[in-house]
Kinemage of the C-alpha trace (Angstrom):
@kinemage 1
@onewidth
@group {chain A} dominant
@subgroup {mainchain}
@vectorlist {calphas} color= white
{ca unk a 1} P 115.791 220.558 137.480
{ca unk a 2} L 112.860 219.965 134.581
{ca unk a 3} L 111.378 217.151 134.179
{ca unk a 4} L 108.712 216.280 131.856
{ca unk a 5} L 106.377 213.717 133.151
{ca unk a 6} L 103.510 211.064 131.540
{ca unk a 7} L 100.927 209.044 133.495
{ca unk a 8} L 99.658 206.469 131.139
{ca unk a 9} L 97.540 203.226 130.763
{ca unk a 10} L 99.424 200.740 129.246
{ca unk a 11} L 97.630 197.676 129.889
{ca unk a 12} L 94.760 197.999 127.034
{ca unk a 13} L 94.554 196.116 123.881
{ca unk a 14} L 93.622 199.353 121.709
{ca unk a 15} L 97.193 200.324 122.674
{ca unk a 16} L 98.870 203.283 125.137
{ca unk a 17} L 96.577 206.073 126.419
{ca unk a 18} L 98.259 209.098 127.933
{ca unk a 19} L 95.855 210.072 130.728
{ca unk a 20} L 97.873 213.104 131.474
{ca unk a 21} L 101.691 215.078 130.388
{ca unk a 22} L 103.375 218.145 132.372
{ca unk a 23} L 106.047 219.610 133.111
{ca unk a 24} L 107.389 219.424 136.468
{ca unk a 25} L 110.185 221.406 137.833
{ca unk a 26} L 109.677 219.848 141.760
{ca unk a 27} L 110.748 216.589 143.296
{ca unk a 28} L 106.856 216.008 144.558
{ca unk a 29} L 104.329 216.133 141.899
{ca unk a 30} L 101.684 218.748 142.671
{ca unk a 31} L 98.224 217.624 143.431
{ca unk a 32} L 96.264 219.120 141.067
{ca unk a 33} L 98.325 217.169 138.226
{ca unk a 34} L 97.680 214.131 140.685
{ca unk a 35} L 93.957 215.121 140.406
{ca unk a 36} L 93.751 216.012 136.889
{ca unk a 37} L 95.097 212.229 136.015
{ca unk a 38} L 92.373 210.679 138.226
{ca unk a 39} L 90.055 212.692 136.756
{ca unk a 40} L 91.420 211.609 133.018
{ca unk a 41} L 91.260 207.832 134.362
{ca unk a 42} L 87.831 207.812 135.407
{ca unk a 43} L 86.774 209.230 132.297
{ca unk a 44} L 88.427 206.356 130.272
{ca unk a 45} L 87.053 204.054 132.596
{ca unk a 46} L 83.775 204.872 132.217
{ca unk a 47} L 84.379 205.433 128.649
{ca unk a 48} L 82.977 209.004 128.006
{ca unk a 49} L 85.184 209.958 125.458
{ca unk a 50} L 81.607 212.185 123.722
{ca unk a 51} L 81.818 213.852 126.849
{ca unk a 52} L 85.875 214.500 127.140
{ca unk a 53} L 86.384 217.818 125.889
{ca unk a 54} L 90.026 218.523 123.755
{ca unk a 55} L 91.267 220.676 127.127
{ca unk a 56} L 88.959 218.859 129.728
{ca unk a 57} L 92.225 216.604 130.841
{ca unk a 58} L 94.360 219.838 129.825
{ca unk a 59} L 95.636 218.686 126.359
């Protein structure tokens, strides 16, 4: 079975921010897309968006 999955940050005032999207065709989401969303989140938290290249989260 497919399934298309979103991590997102929901709780800011400037609105939703998708941190990372995949698909995902296994019950246990695979690590790296675990890592790649951390990675995502501590780049919004520290607010380098000059530094956050159009692929660097994989978009």
């Amino acid at each position: 079975m497919n399934h298309c999955l979103i991590i997102y940050l929901a709780s800011q005032p400037e609105g939703v921010y998708v941190l990372h999207c995949f698909q995902n065709k296994a019950q246990q989401t695979a690590q790296q897309d675990i890592e790649l969303a951390q990675q995502c989140f501590k780049l919004f938290v520290r607010r380098d968006f000059d530094l956050l290249g159009v692929d660097a989260c994989g978009w």
